[in-house]
C-alpha positions in Angstrom: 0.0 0.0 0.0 1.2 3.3 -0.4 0.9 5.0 3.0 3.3 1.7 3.8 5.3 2.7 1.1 6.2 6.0 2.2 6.8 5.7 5.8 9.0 2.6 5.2 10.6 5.8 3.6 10.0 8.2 5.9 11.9 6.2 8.8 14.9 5.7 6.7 15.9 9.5 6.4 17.5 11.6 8.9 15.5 14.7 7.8 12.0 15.8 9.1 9.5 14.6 7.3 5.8 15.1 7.5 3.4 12.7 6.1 -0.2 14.2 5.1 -2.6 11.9 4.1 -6.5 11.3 3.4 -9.5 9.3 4.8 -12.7 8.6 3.5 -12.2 7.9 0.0 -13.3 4.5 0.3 -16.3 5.3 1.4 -18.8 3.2 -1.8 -20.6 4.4 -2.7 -19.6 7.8 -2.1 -22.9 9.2 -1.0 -24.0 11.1 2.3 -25.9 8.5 3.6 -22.6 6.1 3.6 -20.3 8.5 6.0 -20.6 8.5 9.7 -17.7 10.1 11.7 -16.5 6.8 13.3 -16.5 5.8 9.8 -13.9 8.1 9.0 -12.1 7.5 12.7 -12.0 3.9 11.7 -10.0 4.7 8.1 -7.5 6.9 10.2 -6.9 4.2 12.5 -6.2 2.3 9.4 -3.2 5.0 8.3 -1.6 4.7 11.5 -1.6 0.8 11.1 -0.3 1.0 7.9 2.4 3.4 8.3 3.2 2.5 11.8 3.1 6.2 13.2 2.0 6.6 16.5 0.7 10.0 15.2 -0.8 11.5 11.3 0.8 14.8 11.0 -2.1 15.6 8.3 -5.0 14.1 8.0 -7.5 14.9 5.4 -11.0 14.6 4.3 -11.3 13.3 0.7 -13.9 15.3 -0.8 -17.4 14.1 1.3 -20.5 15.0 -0.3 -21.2 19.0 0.7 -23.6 18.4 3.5 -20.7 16.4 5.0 -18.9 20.0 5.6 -22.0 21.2 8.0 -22.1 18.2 10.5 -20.3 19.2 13.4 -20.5 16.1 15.0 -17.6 15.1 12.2 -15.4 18.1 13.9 -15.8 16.9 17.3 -14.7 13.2 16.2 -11.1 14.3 15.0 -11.2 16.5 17.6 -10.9 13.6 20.1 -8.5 12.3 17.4 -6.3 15.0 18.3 -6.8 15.3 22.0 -5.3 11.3 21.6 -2.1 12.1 20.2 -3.6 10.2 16.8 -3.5 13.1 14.4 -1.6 16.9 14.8 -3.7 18.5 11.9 -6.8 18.1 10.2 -8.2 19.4 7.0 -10.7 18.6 4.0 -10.3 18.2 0.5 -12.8 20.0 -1.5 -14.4 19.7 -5.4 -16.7 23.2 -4.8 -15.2 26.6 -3.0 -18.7 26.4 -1.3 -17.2 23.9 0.5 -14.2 25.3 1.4 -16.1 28.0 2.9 -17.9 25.7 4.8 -15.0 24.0 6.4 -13.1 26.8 7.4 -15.9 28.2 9.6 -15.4 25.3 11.9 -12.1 25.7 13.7 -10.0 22.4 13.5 -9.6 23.1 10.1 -6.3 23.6 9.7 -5.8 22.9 5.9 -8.0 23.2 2.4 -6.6 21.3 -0.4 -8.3 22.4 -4.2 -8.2 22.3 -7.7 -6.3 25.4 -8.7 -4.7 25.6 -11.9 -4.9 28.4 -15.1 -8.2 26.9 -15.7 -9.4 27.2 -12.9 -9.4 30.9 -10.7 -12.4 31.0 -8.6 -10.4 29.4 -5.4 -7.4 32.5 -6.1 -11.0 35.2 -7.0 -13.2 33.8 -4.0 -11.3 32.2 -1.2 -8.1 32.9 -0.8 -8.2 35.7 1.2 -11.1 34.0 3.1 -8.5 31.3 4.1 -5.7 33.8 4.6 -8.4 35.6 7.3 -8.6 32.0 9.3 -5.1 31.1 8.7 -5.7 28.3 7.0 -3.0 26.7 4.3 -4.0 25.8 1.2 -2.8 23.0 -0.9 -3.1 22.9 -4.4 -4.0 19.9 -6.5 -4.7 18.8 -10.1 -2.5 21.8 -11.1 -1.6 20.7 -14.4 -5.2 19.9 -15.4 -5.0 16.3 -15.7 -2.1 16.3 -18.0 -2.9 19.5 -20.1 -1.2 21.8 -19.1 1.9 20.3 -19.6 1.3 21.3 -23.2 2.5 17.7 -24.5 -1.5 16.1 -25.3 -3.0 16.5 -28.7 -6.5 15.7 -30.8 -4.1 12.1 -31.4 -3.4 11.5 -27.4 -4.8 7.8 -26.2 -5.6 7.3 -22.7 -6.0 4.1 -21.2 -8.7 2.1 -20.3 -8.6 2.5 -16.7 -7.5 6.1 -17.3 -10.1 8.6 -15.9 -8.9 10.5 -18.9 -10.4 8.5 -21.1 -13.8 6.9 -18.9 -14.8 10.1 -17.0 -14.9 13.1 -19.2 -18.3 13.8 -18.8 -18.1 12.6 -14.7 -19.4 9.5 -15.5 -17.5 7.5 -12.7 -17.1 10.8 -10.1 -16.9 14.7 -10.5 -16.1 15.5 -13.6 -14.2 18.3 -12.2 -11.2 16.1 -11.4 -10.4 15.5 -15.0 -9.0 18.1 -17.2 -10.2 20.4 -14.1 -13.6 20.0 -16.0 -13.2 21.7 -19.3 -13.8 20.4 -22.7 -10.5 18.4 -24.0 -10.6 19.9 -27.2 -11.1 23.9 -26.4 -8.5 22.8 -23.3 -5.7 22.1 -26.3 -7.2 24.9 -28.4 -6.1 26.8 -24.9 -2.5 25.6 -24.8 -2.0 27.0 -28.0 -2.3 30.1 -26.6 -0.6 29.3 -23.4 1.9 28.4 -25.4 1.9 31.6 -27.2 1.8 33.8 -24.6 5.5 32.4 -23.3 6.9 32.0 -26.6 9.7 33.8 -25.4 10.6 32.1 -22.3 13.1 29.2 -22.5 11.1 26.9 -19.5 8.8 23.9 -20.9 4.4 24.7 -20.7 4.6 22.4 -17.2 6.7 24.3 -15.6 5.3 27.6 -15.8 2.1 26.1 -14.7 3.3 25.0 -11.7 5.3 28.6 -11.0 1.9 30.4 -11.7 0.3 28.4 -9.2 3.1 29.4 -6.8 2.8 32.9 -7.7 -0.5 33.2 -5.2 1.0 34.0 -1.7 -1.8 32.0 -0.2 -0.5 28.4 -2.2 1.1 26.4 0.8 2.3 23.7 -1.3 1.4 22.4 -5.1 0.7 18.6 -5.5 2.2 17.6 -8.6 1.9 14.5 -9.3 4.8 12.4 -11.3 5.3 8.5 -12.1 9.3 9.1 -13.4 11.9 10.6 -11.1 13.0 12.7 -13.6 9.2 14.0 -13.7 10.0 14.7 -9.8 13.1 16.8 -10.5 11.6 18.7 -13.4 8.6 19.5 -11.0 10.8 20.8 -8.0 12.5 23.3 -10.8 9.4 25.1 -11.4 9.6 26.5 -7.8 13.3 28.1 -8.8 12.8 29.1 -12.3 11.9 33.3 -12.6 8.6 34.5 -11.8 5.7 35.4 -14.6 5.4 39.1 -15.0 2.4 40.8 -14.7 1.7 41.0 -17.9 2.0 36.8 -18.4 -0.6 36.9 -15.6 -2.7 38.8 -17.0 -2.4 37.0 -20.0 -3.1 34.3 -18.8 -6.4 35.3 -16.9 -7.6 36.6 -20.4 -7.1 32.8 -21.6 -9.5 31.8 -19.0 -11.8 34.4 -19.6 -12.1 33.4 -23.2 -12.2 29.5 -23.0 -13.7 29.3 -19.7 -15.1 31.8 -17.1 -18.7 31.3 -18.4 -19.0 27.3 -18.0 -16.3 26.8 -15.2 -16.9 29.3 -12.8 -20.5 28.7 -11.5 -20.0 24.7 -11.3 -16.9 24.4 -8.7 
């Protein structure tokens, strides 16, 4: 399993590391009427078994239906968590910003991870300063889009069968949001182009300036990005060293989501 995978890690460096991880996205199917807070106590139990921590530095919520957010009786459960030396943080992670909003007004809530990428600006327009206010991080994830923003797909790009890229376009297996951030493949390539336009001049690769605008937000804690290569892993950790986007590029930028996708992507997530 992977949470064993990465403390067997963990306990074999010198350095201080701190392991984040998630609970509740086993919960099938994944409606309301399936969660219960000792539900979600038993799958944290289950992290500290596999990674044979006495304590979860992070532990988050993976994206619960909405009403999930209002029940305090969900708060109080990790609360105990904490009070047992079992977790040090808590925090959700979130498909709509009317969730985030949500979470943060209960207190525990230390952390907010959410799809924020150049396709998607409502968490930067709508909550960031809302989470600055209750000093809570935020973590951003899916910042490459699924893939598309590193600028290497095309109308000729083949996904796998298991792929959600390929079985979940239209959110046929869960919120379509979580693939390609939501927008339509073929305006998202017809997007690139201009991406790619707009930094025509700079010598850094498409997924690289992605992930450096993400970082430009003061706000961003930390950027998931994920990689299966560890060459992928080094290329990713550049993008926090390489020079920032001016303001024009940002601007730019924001008018590329303003054509493609302000009207359609806003008002779902």
């Amino acid at each position: 399993m992977s949470e064993a995978a990465v403390a067997k890690v963990v306990k074999a460096r010198k350095e201080q590391v701190y392991i984040a991880t998630k609970c509740g996205r086993r919960v099938q199917p994944h409606q309301a009427d399936q969660f219960s807070p000792q539900k979600l106590v038993g799958y944290v139990e289950d992290s500290l078994k596999n990674t044979g921590l006495n304590t979860l530095d992070l532990i988050q919520w993976h994206c619960p239906p909405t009403v999930i957010y209002e029940q305090d009786e969900y708060y109080t459960a990790f609360d105990k968590l904490k009070e047992q030396g079992k977790i040090r943080y808590m925090g959700v992670s979130v498909e709509k910003v009317a969730e985030a909003k949500m979470a943060i007004a209960h207190p525990q809530v230390s952390t907010v991870q959410i799809i924020f990428n150049m396709f998607r600006f409502k968490p930067e327009e709508e909550f960031f300063s809302l989470a600055k206010e209750h000093n809570v991080g935020i973590i951003a994830r899916v910042p490459l889009a699924s893939g598309l923003l590193t600028g290497k797909f095309s109308q000729d790009s083949a996904f796998g069968k298991e792929d959600h890229r390929n079985f979940n376009r239209q959110g046929e297996a869960f919120d379509k949001g979580e693939t390609f951030s939501g927008v339509d493949y073929e305006q998202g390539l017809e997007a690139v182009e201009k991406l790619k336009q707009i930094f025509s001049g700079r010598p850094e690769e498409l997924v690289q300036l992605a992930l450096r605008w993400v970082l430009m937000f003061p706000e961003v804690s930390t950027v998931i990005a994920g990689a299966s290569r560890p060459l992928q892993i080094s290329e990713n950790v550049k993008a926090s060293q390489i020079p920032a986007l001016s303001n024009q590029e940002m601007e730019q930028v924001k008018g590329v989501y303003d054509q493609y996708f302000r009207k359609e992507i806003q008002p779902q997530w």
